[in-house]
N, C-alpha and C positions, 0 to 999 in steps of 0.2 A: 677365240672363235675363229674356226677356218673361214677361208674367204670363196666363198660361193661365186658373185658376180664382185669387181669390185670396185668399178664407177658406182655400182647404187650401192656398196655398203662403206665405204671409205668417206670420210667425210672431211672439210675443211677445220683442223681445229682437234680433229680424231686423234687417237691415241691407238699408237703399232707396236708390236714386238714382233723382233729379229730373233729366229734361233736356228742357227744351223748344224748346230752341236760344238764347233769348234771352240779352243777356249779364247775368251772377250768374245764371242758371237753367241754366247747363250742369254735369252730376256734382256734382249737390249731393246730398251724402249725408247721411242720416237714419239714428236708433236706432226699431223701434216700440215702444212703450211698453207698448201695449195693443191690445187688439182685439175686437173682438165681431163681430155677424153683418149689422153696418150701415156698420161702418167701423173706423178704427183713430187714434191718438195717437200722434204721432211727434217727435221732438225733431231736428231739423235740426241738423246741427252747426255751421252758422256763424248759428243763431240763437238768440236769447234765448226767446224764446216757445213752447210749445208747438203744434202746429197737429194740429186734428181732421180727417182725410182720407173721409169717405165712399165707399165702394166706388161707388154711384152717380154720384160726380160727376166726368163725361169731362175738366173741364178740369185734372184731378187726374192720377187714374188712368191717362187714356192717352200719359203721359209716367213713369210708373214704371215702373221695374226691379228686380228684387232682385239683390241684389249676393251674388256666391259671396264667403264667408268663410272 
């Protein structure tokens, strides 16, 4: 599902995919961790590292989707 507004559609616990077409960047899916009113903390699941996503940053954001669970 595209992302409309995405403080009220993103959720704590929510479930993301990353696709930007490149390859390792297609359906990559994420847990969000956390969230506030600048961004969110997400834990990729084929990654070690946690990554902080700012709602501002298009090279981010306009490649997420949230994912029906």
């Amino acid at each position: 599902m595209k992302l409309n507004s995405t403080i009220d559609q993103i959720k704590k616990g929510g479930r993301i995919v990353y696709n930007d077409g490149r390859p390792g960047h297609k359906g990559v899916l994420a847990t969000v961790l956390a969230i506030d009113a600048k961004g969110m903390t997400v834990q990729f699941d084929d990654r070690a590292d946690t990554n902080c996503i700012l709602f501002s940053d298009r090279n981010w954001m306009d490649f997420i989707e949230l994912v029906d669970v």
